[in-house]
C-alpha positions as CSV (number, residue, x, y, z in Angstrom):
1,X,-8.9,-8.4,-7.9
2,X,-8.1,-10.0,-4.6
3,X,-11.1,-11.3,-2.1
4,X,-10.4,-8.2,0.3
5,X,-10.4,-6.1,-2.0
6,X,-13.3,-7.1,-4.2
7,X,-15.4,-7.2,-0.5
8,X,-14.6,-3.8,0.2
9,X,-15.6,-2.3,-2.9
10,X,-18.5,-4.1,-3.5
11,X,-20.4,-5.5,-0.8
12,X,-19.4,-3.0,2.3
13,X,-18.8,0.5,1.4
14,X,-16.3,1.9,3.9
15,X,-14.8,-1.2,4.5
16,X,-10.8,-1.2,4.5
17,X,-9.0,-4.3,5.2
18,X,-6.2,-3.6,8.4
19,X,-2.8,-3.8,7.0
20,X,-2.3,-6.6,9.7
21,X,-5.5,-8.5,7.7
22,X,-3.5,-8.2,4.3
23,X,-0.2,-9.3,6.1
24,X,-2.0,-12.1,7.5
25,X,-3.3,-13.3,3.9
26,X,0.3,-12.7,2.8
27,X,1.7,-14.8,5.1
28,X,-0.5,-17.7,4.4
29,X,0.0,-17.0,0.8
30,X,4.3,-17.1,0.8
31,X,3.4,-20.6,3.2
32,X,1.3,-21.8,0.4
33,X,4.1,-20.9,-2.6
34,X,6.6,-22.9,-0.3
35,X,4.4,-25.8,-0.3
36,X,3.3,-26.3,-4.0
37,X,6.7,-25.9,-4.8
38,X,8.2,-28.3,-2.9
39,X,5.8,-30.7,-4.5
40,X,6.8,-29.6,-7.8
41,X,3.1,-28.4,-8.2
42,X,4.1,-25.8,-10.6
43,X,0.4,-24.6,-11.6
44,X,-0.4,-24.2,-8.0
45,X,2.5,-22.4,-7.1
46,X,1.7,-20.0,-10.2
47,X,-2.0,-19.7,-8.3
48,X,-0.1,-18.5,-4.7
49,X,2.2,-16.3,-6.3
50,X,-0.3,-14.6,-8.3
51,X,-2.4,-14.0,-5.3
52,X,0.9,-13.1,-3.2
53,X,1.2,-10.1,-6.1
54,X,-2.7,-9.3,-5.7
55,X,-2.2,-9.1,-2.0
56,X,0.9,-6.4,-2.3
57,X,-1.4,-4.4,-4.8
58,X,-3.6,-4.4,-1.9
59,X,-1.4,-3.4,0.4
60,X,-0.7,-0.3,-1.9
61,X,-4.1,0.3,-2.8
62,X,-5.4,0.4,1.0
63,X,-2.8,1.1,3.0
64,X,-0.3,3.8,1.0
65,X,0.6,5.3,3.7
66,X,1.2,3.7,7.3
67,X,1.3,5.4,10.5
68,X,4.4,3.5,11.5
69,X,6.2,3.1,8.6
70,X,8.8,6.4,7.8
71,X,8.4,5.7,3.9
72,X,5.4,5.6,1.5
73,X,4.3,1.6,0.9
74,X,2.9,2.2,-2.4
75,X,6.9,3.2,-2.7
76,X,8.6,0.8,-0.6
77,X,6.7,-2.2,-1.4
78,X,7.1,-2.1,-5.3
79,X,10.6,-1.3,-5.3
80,X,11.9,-4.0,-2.6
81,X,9.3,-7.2,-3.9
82,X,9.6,-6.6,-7.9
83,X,12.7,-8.2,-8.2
84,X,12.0,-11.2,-5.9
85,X,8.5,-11.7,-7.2
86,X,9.9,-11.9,-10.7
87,X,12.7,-14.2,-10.0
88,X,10.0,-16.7,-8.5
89,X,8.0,-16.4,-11.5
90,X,10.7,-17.3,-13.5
91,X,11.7,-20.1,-11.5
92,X,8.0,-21.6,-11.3
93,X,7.9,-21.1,-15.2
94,X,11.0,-22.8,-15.7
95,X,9.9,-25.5,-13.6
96,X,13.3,-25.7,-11.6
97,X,13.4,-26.4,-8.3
98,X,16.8,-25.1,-6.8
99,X,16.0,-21.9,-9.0
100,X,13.1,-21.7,-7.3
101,X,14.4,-22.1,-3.5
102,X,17.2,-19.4,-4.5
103,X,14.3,-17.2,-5.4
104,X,11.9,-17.7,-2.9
105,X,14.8,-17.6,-0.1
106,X,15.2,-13.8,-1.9
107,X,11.2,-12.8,-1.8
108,X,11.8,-13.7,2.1
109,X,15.0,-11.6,2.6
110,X,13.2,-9.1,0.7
111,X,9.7,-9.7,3.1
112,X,11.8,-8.9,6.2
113,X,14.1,-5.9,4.2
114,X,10.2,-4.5,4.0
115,X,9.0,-5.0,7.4
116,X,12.8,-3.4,8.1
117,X,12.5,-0.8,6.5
118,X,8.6,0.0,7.7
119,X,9.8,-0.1,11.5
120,X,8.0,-3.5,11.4
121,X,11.6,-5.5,11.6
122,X,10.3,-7.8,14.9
123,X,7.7,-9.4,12.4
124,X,10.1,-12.2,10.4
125,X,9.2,-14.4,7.6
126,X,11.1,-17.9,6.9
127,X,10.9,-20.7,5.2
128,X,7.8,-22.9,6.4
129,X,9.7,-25.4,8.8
130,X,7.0,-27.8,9.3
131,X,3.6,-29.0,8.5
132,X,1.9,-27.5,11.0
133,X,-0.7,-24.8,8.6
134,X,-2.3,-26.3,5.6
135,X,-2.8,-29.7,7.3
136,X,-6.1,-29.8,5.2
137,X,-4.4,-29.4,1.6
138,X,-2.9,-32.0,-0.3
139,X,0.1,-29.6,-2.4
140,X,0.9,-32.3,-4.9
141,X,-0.1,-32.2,-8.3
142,X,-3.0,-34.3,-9.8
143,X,-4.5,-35.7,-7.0
């Protein structure tokens, strides 16, 4: 269960997480994938990938619906990321780096084919360009 989620049910009763919160965690989360990838960090990339998937079951499991959005999340959001998210898993598994860039460039065409489809199309996702987040995390492996 992810943080959010295991705060909400447990320790505030009431407590939702704002879709923009989860979006926010997602964000960071895709950033993180990018990262641990790059380094060939293949366990940690496993790590953000399984929390990106805990964060979109989140997304479905508090926010369904969405005021702003003209179809159901716990619809959109299953059928436009399955594909991508498996391809990445797949690529991380296989330990294969171009696999994986061809993958994650689909989970971010995917990302903003979401937000499209939500009426949420000015938020866009991209490949991290720098190394401006994170600054405090070494992403290589066995350090």
């Amino acid at each position: 269960m992810a943080v959010l989620a295991m705060f909400a049910a447990g320790c505030s009763p009431g407590y939702t997480p704002g879709l923009g919160e989860l979006m926010s965690l997602q964000q960071m989360r895709h950033d993180k994938l990018w990262r641990a990838a790059q380094e060939q960090n293949w366990e940690l990339a496993t790590y953000e990938l399984d929390e990106l998937e805990e964060g979109f079951d989140d997304v479905v499991r508090f926010h369904p619906t969405h005021k702003d959005a003209p179809q159901s999340l716990s619809l959109l959001v299953p059928k436009i990321m399955g594909t991508p998210l498996t391809a990445a898993r797949a690529a991380i598994g296989a330990h294969d780096p171009s696999a994986f860039g061809q993958a994650y460039d689909a989970l971010t065409a995917a990302c903003n084919g979401c937000h499209q489809a939500t009426n949420f199309g000015f938020n866009v996702v991209r490949q991290p360009q720098d190394a401006t987040w994170f600054g405090n995390q070494d992403f290589a492996p066995g350090r």
